[in-house]
C-alpha positions as CSV (number, residue, x, y, z in Angstrom):
1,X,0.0,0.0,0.0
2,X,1.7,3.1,-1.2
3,X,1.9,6.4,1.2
4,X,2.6,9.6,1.0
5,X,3.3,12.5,3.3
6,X,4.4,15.9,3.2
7,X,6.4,17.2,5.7
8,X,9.6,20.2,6.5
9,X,12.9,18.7,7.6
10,X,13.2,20.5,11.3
11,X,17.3,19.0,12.0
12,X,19.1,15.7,13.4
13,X,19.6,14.1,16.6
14,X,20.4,10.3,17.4
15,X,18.5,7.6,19.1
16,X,19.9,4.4,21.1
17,X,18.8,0.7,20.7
18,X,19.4,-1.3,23.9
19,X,22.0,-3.3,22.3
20,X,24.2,0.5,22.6
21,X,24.0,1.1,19.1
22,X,23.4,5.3,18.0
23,X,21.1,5.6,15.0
24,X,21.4,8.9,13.4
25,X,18.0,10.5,12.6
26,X,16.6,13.1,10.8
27,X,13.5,15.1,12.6
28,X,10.7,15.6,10.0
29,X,7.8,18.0,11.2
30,X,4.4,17.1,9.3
31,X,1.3,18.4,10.2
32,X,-1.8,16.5,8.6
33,X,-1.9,16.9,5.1
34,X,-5.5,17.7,3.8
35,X,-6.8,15.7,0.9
36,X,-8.3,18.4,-1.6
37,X,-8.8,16.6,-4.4
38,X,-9.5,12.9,-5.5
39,X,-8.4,11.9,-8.9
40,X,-9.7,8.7,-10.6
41,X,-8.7,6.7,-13.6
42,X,-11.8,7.7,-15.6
43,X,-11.6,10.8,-15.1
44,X,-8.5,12.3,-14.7
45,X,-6.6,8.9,-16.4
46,X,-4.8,7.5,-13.4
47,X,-5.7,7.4,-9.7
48,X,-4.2,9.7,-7.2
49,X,-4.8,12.7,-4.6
50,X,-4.2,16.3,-4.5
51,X,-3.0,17.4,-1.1
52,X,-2.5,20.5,0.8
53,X,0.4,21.0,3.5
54,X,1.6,24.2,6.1
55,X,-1.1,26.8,7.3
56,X,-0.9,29.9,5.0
57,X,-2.0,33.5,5.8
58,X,-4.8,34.4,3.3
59,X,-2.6,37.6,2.0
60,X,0.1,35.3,1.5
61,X,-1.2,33.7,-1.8
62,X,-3.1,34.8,-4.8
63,X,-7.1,34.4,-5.2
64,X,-6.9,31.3,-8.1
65,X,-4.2,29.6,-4.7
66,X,-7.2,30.6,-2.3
67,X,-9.7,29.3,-4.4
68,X,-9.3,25.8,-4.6
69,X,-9.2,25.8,-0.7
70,X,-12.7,27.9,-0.4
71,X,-13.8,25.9,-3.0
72,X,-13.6,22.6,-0.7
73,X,-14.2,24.5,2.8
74,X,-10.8,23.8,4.1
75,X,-8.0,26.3,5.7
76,X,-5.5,27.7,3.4
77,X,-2.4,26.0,3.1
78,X,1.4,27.0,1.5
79,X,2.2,23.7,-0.7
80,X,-0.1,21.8,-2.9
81,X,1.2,18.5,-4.3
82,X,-0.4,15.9,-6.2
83,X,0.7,12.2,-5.4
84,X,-0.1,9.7,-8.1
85,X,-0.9,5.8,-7.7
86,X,-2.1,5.9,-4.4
87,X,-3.9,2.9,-2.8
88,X,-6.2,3.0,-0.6
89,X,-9.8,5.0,-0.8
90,X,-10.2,8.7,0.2
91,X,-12.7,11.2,0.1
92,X,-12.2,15.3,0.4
93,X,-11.0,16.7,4.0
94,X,-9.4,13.4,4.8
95,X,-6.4,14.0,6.7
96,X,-3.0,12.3,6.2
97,X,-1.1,11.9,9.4
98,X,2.4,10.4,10.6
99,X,0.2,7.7,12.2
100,X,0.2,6.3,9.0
101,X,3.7,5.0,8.9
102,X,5.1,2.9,11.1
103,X,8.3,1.8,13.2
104,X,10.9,0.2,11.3
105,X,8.9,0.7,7.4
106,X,11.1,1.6,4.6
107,X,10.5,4.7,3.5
108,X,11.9,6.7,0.3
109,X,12.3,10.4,1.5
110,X,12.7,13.3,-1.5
111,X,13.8,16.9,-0.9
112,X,15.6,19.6,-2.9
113,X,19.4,19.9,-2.0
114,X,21.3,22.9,-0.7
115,X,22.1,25.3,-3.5
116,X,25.9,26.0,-3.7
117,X,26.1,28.4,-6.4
118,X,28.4,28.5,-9.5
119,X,31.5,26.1,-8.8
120,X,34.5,24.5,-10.2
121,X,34.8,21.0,-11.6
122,X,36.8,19.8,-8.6
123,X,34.4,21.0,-5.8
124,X,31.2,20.1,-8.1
125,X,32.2,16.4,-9.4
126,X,35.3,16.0,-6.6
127,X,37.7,16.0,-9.6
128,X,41.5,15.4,-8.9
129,X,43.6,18.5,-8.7
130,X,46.8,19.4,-9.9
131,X,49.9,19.1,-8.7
132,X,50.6,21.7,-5.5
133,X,54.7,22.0,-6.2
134,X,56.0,25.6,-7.5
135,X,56.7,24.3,-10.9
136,X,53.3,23.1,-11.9
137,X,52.8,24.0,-15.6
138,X,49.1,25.0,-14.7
139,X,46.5,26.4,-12.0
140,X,46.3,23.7,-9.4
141,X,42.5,23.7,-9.8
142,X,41.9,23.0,-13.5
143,X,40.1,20.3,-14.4
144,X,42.2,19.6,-17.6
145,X,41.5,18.3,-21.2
146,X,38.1,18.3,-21.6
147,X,37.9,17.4,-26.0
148,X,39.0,14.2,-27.2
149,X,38.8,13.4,-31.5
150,X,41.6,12.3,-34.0
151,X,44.4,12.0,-32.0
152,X,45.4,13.8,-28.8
153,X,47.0,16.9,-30.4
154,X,43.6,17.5,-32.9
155,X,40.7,17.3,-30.3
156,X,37.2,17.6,-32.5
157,X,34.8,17.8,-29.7
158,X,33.9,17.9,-26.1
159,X,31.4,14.7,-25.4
160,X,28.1,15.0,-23.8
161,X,27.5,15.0,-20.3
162,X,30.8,16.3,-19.5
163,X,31.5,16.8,-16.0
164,X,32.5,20.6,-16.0
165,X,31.9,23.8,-13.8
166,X,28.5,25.2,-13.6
167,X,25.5,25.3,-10.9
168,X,25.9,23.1,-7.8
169,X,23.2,22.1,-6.0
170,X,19.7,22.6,-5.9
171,X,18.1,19.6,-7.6
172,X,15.2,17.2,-6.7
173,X,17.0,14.0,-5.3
174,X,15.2,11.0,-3.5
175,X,17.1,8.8,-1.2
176,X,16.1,5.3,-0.7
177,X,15.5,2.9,2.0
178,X,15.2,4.7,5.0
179,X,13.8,3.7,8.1
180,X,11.4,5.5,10.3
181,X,12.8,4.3,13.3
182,X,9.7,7.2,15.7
183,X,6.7,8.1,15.1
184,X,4.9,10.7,17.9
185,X,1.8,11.7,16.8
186,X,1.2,14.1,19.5
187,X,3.6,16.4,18.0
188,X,3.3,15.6,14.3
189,X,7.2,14.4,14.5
190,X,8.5,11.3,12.6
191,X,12.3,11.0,12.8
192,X,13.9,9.1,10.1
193,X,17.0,7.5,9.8
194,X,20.2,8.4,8.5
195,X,20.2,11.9,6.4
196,X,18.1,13.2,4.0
197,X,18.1,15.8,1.4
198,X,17.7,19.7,1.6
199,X,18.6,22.5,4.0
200,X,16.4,22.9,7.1
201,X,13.4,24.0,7.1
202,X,12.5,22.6,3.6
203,X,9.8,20.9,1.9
204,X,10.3,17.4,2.1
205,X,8.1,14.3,0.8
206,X,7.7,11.1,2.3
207,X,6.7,7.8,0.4
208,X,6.6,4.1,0.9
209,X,9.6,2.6,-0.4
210,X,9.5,1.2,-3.8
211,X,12.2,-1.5,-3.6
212,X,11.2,-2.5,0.0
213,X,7.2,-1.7,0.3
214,X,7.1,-4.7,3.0
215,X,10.0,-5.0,5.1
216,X,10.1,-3.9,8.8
217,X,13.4,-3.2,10.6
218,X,12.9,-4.1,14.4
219,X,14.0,-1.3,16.7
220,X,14.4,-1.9,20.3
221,X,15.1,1.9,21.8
222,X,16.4,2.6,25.4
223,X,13.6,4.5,26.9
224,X,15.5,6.9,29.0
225,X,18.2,8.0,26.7
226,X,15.7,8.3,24.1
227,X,13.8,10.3,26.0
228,X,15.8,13.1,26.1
229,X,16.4,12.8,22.2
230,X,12.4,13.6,21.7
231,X,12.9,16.4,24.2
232,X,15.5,17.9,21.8
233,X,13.3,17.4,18.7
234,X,10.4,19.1,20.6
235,X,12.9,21.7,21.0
236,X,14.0,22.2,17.2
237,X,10.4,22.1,16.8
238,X,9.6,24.9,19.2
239,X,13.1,27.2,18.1
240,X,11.1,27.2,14.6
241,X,7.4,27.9,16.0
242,X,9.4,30.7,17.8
243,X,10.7,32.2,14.5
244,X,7.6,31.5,12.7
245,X,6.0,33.4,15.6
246,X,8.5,36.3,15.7
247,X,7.8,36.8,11.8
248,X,4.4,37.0,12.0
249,X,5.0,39.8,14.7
250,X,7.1,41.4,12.5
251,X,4.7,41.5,9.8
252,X,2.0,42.7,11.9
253,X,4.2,45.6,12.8
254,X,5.4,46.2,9.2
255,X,1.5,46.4,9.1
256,X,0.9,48.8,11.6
257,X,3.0,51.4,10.2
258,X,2.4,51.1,7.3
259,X,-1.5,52.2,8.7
260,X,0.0,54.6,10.5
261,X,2.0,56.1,7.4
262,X,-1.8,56.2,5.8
263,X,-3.3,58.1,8.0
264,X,-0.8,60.6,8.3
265,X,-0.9,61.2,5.1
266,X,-4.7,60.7,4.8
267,X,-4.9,63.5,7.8
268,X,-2.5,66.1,5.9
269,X,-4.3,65.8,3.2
270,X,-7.2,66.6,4.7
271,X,-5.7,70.0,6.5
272,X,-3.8,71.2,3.2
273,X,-7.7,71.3,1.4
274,X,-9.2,73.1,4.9
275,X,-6.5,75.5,4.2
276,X,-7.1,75.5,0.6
277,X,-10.8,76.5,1.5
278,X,-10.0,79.3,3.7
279,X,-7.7,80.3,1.6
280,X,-10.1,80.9,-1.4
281,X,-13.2,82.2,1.5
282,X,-10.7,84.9,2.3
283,X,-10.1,85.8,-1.1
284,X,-13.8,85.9,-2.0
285,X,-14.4,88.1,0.9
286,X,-11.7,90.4,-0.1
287,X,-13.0,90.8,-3.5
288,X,-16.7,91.4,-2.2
289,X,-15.5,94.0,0.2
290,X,-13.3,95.7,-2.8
291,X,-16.5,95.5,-4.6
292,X,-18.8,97.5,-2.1
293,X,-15.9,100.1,-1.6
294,X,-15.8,101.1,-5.4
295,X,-19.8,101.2,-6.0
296,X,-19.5,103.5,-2.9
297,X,-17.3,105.5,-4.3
298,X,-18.5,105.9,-7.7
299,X,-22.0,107.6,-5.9
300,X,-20.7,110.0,-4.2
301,X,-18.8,111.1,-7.3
């Protein structure tokens, strides 16, 4: 039965077995995921569910974004993802929880790596580098001949697919075989094991395993020790409800001011036309007086 889950990679920590073993896990945060949509293979040609994942402010995303959440009653959320060949039946507003995976499943976990920027061959594709001695006929870092052709002095071309400089990082990769080795459902948490790809605080999805959809790793965990391995992920977890709070503060003043900045300039507004007004009563009462004056005038001549 194939799963899926969205979730945002939170850090790493390390659990024990009894046997004194460390298992080095990665702490997954995934509130339920709400199921939006529900594909079929008549109608939509294969089976399959659209999900939503991550509360979302409502100014945060356009109106065709907040639309297909109004249009199925359900909060906003940031990511929408569509998972394909799902078993199992499910009907709109179903939620998706860590509950659903076990201790010990395989799982396949995909994420989208750091970005490095623009490198060199040798950092990019760990290339060997030169020689380091003061009478190297190159830079140390070049990555060297890079055509081959008709002999080695007439190079024709450079093959495809050459390993050479360029952008590093940032690429969808899925790493295989995992195991979830906790699941706490209280806090939405599901540590997995080992490392998995992406920076923290990315979008990460969770899936059955395709080359192991069956087998179960047994984990017997020391109780204490481990213990105080869930209090630290509780604690990533609250270091980035903390930030997520402190940003939303910071919007709200951002907001405030930018009120404030509105009405000041609404209320100045409104005092340059009440001067404006006088100005111009003034003026007509100037000219009417100026008026009376000359007619006066003009009679007694």
């Amino acid at each position: 039965m194939v799963k899926y889950l969205l979730g945002t990679k939170i850090g790493m920590t390390r659990l024990f077995k009894t046997n004194g073993r460390v298992v080095p896990c990665t702490v997954v945060y995934a509130e339920p995921n709400v199921v939006l949509e529900v594909k079929t293979a008549e109608k939509n040609g294969a089976k399959g569910v659209k999900v939503g994942y991550l509360d979302q402010k409502e100014n945060k995303v356009n109106k065709p974004h907040a639309g297909i959440f109004k249009k199925v009653e359900v909060p906003i959320k940031q990511y929408i993802r569509t998972f394909s060949n799902v078993t199992g039946e499910y009907s709109t507003g179903d939620l998706l929880t860590v509950e659903q995976f076990k201790q010990g499943q395989y799982v396949d976990v995909q994420g989208t790596t750091k970005g490095r920027g623009y490198t060199g061959a040798i950092f990019r594709w760990n290339k060997k580098i030169g020689p380091l001695s003061h009478g190297a006929g190159y830079p140390h870092r070049w990555q060297g001949s890079i055509a081959f052709g008709r002999g080695g002095s007439a190079p024709q071309r450079v093959a495809k697919g050459h390993h050479m400089h360029g952008h590093y990082g940032h690429e969808t990769v899925t790493i295989q075989n995992l195991n979830v080795v906790l699941v706490d459902p209280v806090n939405n948490l599901i540590l997995i094991s080992g490392a998995i790809p992406g920076p923290e605080g990315s979008l990460v999805t969770i899936k059955t395993s395709v080359k192991n959809p069956n087998k179960v790793e047994e984990y017997n965990l020391l109780t204490v020790e481990n213990k105080k391995m869930i209090e630290e992920a509780n604690k990533l977890l609250e270091n980035k409800e903390a930030l997520e709070q402190a940003n939303n503060l910071a919007e709200e003043k951002v907001e405030l001011a930018e009120e404030k900045h509105e009405e000041q300039n609404e209320r100045k507004a409104a005092e340059l036309l009440k001067e404006k007004h006088e100005l111009e009563e003034k003026k007509e009462g100037v000219e009417i007086e100026d008026g009376v004056d000359v007619e006066e005038v003009e009679e007694q001549a």
